[in-house]
C-alpha positions as CSV (number, residue, x, y, z in Angstrom):
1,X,24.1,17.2,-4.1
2,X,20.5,16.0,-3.5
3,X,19.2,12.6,-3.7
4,X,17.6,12.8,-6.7
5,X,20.6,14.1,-8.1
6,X,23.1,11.4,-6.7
7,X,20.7,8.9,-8.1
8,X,20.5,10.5,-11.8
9,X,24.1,10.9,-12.2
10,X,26.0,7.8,-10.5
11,X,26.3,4.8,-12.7
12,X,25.5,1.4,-10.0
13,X,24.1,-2.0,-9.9
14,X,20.6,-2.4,-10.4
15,X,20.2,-4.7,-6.6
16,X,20.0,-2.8,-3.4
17,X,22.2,-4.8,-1.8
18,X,25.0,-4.2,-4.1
19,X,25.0,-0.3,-3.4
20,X,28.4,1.2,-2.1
21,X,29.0,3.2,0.1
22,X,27.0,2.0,3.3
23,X,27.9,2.1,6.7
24,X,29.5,-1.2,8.4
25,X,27.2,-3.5,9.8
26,X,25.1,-6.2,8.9
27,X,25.2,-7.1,5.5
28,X,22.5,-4.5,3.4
29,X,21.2,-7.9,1.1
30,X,19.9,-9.7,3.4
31,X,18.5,-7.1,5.6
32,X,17.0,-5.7,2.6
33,X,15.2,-9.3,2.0
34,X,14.2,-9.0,5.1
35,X,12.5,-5.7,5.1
36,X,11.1,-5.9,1.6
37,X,9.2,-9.3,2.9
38,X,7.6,-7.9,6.1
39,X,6.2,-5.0,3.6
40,X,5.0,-7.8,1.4
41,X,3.4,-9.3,4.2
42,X,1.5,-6.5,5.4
43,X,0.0,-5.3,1.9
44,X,-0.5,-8.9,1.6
45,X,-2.8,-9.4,4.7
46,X,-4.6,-6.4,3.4
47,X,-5.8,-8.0,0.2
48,X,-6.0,-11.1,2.1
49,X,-9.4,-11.5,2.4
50,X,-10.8,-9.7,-0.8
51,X,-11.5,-13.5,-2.3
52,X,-12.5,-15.8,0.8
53,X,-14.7,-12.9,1.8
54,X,-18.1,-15.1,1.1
55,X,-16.3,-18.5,2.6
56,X,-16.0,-16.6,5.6
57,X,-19.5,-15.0,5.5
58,X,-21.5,-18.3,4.9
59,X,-19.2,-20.0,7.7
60,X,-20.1,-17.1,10.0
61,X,-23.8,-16.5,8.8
62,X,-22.7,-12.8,7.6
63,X,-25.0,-10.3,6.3
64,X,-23.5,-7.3,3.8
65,X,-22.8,-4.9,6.3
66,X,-20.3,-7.2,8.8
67,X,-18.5,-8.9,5.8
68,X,-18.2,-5.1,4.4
69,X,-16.2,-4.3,8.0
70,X,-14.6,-7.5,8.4
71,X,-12.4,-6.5,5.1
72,X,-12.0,-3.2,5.9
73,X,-11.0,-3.6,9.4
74,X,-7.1,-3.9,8.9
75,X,-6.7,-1.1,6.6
76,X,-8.9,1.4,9.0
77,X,-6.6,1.0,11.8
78,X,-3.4,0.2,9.4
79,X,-3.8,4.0,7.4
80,X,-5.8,5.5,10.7
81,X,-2.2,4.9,12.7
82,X,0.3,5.4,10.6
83,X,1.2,8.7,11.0
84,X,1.6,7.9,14.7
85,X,3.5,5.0,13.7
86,X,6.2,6.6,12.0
87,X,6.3,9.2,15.3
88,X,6.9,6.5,17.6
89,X,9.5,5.3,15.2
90,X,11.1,8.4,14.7
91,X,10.8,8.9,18.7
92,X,12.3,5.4,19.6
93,X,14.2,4.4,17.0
94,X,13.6,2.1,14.0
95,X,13.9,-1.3,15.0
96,X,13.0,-1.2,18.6
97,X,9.7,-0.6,17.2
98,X,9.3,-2.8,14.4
99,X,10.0,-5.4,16.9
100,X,7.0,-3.9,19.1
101,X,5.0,-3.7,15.8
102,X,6.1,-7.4,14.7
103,X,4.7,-8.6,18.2
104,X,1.4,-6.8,17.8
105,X,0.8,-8.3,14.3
106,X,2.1,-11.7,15.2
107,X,-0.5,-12.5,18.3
108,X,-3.5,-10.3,16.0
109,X,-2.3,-13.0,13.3
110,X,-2.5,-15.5,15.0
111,X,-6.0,-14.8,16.4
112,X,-7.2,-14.2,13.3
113,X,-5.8,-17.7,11.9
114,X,-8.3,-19.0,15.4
115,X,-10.9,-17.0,15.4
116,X,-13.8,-19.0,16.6
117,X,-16.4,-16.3,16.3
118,X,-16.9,-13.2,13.7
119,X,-16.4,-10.9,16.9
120,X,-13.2,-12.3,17.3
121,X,-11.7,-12.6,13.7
122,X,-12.9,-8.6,13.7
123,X,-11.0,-7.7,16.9
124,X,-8.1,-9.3,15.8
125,X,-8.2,-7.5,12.4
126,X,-8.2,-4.5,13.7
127,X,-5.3,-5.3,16.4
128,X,-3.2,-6.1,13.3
129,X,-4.1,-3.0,11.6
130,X,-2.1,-1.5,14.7
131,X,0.6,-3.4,14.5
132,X,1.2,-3.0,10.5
133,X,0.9,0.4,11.6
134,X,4.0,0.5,13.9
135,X,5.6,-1.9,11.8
136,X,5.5,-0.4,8.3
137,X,6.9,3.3,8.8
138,X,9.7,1.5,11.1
139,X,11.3,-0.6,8.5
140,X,11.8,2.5,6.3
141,X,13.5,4.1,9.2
142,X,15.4,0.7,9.7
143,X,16.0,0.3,5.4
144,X,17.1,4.0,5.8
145,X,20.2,2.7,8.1
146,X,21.5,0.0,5.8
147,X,21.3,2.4,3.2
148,X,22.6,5.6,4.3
149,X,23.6,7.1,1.5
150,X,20.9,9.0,-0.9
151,X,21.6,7.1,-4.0
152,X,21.7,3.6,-2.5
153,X,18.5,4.5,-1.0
154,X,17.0,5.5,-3.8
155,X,17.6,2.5,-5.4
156,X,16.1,0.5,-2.5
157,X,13.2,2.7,-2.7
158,X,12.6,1.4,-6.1
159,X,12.7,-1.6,-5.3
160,X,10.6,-0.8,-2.5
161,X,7.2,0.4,-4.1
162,X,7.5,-2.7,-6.5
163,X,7.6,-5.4,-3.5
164,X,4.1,-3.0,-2.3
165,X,2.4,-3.8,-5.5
166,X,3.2,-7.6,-5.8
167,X,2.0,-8.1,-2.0
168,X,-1.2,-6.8,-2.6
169,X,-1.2,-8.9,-5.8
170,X,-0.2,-12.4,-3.6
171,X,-2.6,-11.4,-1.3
172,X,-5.6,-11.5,-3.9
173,X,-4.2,-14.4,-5.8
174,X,-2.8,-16.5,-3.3
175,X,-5.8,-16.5,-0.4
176,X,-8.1,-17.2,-3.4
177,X,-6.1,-20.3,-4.4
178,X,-5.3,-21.3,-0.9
179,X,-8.7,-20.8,0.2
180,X,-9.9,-22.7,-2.8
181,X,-8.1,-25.9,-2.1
182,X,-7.4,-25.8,1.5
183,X,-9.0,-23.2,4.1
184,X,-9.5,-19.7,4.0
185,X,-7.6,-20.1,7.6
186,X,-4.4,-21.6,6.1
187,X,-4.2,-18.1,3.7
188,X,-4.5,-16.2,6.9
189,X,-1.3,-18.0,8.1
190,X,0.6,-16.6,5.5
191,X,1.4,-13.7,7.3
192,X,1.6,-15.3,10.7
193,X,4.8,-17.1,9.0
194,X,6.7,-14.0,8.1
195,X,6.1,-11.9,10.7
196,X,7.7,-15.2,13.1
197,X,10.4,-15.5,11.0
198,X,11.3,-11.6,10.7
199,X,11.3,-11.3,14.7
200,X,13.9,-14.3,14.7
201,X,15.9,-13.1,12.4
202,X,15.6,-9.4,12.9
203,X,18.2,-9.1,15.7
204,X,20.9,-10.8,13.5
205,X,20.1,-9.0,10.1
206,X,19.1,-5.5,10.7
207,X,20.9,-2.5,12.9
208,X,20.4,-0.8,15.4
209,X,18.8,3.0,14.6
210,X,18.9,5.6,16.9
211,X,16.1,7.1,19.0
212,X,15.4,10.7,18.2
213,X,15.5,12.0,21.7
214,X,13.9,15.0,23.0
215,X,10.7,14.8,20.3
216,X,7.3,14.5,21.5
217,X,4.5,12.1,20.3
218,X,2.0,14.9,19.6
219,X,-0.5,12.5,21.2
220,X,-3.3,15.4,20.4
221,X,-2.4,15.3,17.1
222,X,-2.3,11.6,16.9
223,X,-5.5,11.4,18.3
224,X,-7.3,13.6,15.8
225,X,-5.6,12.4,12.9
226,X,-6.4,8.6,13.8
227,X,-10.1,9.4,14.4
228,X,-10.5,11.7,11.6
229,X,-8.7,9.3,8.8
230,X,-10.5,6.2,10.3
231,X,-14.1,7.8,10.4
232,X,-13.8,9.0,7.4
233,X,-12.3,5.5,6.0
234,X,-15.3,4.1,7.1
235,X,-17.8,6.3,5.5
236,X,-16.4,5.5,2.4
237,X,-16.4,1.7,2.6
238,X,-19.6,1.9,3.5
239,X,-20.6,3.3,0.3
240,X,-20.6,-0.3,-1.0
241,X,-23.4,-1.4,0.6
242,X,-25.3,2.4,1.1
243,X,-26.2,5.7,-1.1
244,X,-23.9,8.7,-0.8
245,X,-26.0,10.6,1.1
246,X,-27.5,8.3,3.3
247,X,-26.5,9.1,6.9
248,X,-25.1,5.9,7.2
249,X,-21.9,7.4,4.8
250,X,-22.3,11.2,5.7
251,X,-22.1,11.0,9.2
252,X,-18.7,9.2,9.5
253,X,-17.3,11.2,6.3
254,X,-18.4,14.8,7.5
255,X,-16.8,13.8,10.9
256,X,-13.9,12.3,9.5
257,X,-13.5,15.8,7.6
258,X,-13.9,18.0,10.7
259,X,-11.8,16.2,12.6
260,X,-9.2,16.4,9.8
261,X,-9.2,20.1,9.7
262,X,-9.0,20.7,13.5
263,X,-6.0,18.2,12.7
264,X,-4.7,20.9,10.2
265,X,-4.9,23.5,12.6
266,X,-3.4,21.9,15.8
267,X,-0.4,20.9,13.5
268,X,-0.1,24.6,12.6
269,X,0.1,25.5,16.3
270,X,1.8,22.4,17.7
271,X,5.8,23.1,19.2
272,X,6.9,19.3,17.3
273,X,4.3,18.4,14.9
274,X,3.2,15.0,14.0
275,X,2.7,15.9,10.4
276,X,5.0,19.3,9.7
277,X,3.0,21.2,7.0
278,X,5.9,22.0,5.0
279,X,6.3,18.3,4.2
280,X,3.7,18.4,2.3
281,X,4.4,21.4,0.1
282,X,7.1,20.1,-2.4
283,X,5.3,19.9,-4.8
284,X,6.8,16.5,-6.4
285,X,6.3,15.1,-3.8
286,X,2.9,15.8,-3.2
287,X,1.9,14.3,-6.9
288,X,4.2,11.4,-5.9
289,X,2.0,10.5,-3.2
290,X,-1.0,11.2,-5.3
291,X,0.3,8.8,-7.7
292,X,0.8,6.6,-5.4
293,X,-2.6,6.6,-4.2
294,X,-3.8,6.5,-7.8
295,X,-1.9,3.4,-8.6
296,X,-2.7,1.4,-5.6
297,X,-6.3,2.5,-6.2
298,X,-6.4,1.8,-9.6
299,X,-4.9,-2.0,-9.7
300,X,-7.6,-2.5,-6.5
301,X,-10.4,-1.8,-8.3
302,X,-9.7,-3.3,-11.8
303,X,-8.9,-6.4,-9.6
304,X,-12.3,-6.3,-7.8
305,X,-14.2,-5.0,-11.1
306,X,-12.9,-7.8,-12.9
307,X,-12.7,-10.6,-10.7
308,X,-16.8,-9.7,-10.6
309,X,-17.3,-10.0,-14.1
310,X,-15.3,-13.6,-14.2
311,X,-17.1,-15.5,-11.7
312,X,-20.8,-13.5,-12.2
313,X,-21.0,-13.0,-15.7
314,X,-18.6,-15.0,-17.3
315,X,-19.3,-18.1,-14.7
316,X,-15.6,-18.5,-13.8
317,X,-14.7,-20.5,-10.7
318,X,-12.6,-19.0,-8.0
319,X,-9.1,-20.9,-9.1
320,X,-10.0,-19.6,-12.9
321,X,-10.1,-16.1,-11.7
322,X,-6.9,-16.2,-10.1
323,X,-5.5,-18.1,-13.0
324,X,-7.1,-15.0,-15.3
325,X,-4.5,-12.8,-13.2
326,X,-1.6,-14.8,-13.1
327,X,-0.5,-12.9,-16.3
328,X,-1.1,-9.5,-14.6
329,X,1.2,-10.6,-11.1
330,X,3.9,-11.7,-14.0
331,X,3.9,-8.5,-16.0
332,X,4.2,-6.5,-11.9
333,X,6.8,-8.9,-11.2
334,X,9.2,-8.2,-14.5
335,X,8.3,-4.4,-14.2
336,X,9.0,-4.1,-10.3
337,X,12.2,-5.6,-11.2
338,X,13.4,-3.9,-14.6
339,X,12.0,-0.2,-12.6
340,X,15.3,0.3,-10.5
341,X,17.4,-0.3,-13.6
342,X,15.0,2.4,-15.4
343,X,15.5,5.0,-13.2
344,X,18.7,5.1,-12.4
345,X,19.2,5.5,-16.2
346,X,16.2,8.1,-16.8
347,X,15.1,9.6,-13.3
348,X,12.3,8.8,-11.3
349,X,10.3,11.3,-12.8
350,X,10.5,10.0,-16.4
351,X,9.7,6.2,-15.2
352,X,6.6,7.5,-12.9
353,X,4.9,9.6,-15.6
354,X,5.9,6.7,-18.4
355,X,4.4,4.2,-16.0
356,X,1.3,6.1,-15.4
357,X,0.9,6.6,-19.0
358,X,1.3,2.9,-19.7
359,X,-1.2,1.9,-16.6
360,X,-3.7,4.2,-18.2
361,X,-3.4,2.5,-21.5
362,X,-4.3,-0.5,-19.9
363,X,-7.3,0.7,-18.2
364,X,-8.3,2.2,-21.1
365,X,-7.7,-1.0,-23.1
366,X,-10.2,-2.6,-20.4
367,X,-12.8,-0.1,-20.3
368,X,-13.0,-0.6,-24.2
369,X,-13.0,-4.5,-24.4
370,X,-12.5,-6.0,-21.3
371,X,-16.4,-6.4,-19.4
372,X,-17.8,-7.8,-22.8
373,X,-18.9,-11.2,-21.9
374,X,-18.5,-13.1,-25.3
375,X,-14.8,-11.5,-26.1
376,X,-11.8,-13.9,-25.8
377,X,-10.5,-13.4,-22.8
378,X,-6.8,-13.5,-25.3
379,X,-8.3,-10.5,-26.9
380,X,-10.7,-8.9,-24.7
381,X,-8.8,-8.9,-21.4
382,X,-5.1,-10.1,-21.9
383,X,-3.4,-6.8,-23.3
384,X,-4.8,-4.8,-20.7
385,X,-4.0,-7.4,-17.5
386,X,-0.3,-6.5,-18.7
387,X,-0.2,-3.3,-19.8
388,X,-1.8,-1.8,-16.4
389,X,0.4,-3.5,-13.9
390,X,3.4,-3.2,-15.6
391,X,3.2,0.7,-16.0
392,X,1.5,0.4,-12.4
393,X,4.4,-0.9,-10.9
394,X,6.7,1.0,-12.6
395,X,5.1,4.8,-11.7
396,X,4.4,3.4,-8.5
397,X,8.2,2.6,-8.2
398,X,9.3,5.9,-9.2
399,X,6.6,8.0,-7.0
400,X,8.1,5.8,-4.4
401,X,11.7,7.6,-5.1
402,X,10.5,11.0,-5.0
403,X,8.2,11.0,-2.5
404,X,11.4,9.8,0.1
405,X,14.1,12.2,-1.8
406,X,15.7,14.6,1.0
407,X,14.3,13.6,3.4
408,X,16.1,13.7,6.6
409,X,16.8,10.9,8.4
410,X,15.4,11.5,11.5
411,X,12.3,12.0,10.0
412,X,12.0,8.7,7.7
413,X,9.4,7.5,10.2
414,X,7.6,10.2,9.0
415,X,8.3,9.6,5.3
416,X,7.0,6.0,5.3
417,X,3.8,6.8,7.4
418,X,2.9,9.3,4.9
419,X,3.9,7.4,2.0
420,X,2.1,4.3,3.2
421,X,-0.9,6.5,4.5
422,X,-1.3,7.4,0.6
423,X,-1.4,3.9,-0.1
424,X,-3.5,2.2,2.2
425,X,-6.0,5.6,1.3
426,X,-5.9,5.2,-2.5
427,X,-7.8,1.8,-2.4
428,X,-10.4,3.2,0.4
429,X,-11.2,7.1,-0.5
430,X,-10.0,6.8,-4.6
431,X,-11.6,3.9,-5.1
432,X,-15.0,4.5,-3.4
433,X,-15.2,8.3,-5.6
434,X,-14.1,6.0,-9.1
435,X,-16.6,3.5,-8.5
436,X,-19.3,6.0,-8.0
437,X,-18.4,7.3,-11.7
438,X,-21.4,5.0,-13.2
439,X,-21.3,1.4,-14.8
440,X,-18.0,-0.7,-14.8
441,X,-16.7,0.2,-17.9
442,X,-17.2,3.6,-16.7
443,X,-15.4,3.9,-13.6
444,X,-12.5,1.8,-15.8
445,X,-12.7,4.8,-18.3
446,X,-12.6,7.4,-15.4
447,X,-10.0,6.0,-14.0
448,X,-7.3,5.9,-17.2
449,X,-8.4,9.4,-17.2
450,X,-7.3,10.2,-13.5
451,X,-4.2,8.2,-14.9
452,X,-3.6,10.1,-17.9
453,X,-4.0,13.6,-15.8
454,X,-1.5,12.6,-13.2
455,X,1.1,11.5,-16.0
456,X,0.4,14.8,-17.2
457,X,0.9,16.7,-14.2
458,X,4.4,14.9,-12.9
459,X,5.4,15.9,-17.0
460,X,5.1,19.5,-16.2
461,X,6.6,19.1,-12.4
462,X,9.9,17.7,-14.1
């Protein structure tokens, strides 16, 4: 019986923790805690500096350009190594490298926290993006262990792509406030916390997972795919600040894409691929990584798009703005935690293309009445702050599922540095082509379209 299958037709508790069925060992609750808050963290120190962002560039004497790097740092090196990352974790065995991953974030975190120059705070942004990347695809090869079996794990997974969303949703509310009434350096401790407390308690609270022995690192692979994804992760950042076909953009971009196709054809002709082809051809779970992509994507840019329009043309301070979301990071919360319940009674499938449709509503909702300056923000803003995270959450909870269903376990490395490859790319390569679309309201309208089409399409992959 497949794990989709297991998880449609068994009737269990809604908590991971409760699942039956696992292996003996340390208890699957608190390991799952544990787990589920490092993933927080690291979405978290992505979004981390979307708010402080100008505190840092008047303290530094930042132009456009540096700030425009200095945010984009972490997620370059994050998505650019994760498919490498879930290799090595595949290769050496889950925990063993989270703990190496955990280290590497920790002293990159605690630079950061330090940094007495902009050229330092940079370096150490991208050191962490390494370390997320190591990190990341080895706790869903160590949350694979404490739940072995497919419908436990399915559940988790749930649960899983919920804790994602609300991470990157801390991160933009909680620097902002912290930043606001203490330092923009105290919001960079956040993560400096968590990652200290998970290597304490990660020897008591998580197993052991094996090493997959005899399996190379594809280090030409990993090479080409880390350039390619990173230069091309540039160019599109860059298309804040500079025209599409500037050769400030094109030149990383059409590099990026080069690279990414020599990529394609070395994995066709490697002995042990880093990224096996076939993986990529279910065709569920290709559209569950798309959705994935989408949603991540799409909550990103309503959150930049809108925090815009509060503070610059509504004349909002920076704590009223993340008091304007504080609705939204509610309506995640209840739907990240109702999602698991959902699709254990309706399938993944159902709650993904339901919570795309829903997300889209919202968008739509905010494309129509949100950027008008003299509306209510009851009336103009308000349904649409709920009605796109909580169907956001939701589909992103379920793409979670079926992205992960089969797969083996010596390849959940793998699994989770694809999966968080599509997420850390949705806010970078989406989000640059959505915001090209035109005005605001626009690329708000564009995107409930791209919502509404990838509801459509998981509807006829069911």
């Amino acid at each position: 019986m497949s794990g989709m299958q297991s998880w449609n037709t068994t009737t269990v508790a809604t908590s991971p923790g409760n699942a039956p069925g696992n292996a003996p060992g340390p208890a699957p609750g608190p390991a799952f805690a544990l787990l589920g808050t490092v993933q927080m963290a690291l979405i978290f120190t992505l979004t981390s500096l979307v708010v402080p962002l100008p505190r840092i560039g008047r303290e530094f004497s930042l132009d456009r350009d540096d700030l425009i790097l200095l945010s984009a740092a972490y997620g370059l090196t994050f998505s650019g190594l994760l498919l490498f990352g879930g290799r090595v974790a595949d290769r050496f065995g889950g925990r063993r490298v989270l703990t190496a991953g955990l280290l590497v974030f920790t002293t990159a975190s605690v630079a950061a926290l330090l940094a007495p120059s902009p050229q330092t705070l940079l370096a150490a942004r991208f050191a962490q993006g390494a370390g997320a990347a190591l990190t990341a695809p080895a706790a869903m090869a160590v949350l694979r262990a404490v739940f072995p079996q497919p419908a436990a794990y399915g559940r988790a997974m749930a649960t899983w792509g919920g804790l994602s969303v609300l991470g990157a949703t801390a991160g933009n509310l909680l620097s902002g406030v912290i930043s606001a009434l203490v330092s923009w350096r105290v919001a960079l401790g956040v993560p400096v916390a968590v990652a200290t407390l998970a290597l304490t308690l990660a020897p008591r609270l998580l197993p052991e997972t094996p090493a997959g022995t005899g399996r190379s690192l594809d280090l030409p692979g990993a090479l080409l795919a880390t350039t390619a994804i990173t230069l091309a992760g540039y160019g599109l950042v860059l298309t804040d600040a500079h025209p599409w076909g500037s050769a400030a953009v094109l030149t990383p971009v059409l590099t990026g894409v080069a690279l990414l196709l020599g990529f394609l054809i070395a994995e066709r002709r490697a002995h042990d691929p880093l990224l096996p082809l076939e993986f990529l051809r279910d065709r569920r779970r290709a559209l569950a990584l798309a959705a994935i992509a989408l949603t991540a994507a799409g909550t990103a840019m309503t959150f930049v798009l809108l925090s815009l329009h509060l503070q610059q043309d509504r004349g909002w301070s920076a704590l009223q703005t993340s008091a304007a979301f504080v609705p939204f990071a509610v309506a995640l919360l209840i739907s990240g935690r109702v999602a698991g319940t959902l699709i254990t009674r309706y399938g993944a499938s159902a709650v993904t293309t339901s919570g795309l449709a829903v997300a889209a509503t919202g968008l739509a909702l905010l494309a129509i009445t949100g950027l008008a300056p003299n509306d209510p923000y009851a009336y103009g803003l308000l349904p649409g702050l709920l009605l796109l995270p909580a169907g956001a959450a939701a589909g992103f909870a379920g793409a979670a599922v079926l992205a992960t269903d089969g797969v083996e376990p010596q390849q959940t490395g793998l699994a989770g540095g694809v999966m968080n490859t599509a997420m850390e790319l949705g806010p970078t390569v989406v989000l640059a082509a959505l915001l090209t679309a035109g005005s605001d309201t626009t690329s708000l309208a564009a995107t409930a379209i791209a919502f509404f089409a990838a509801a459509f399409l998981n509807t006829r992959s069911r």
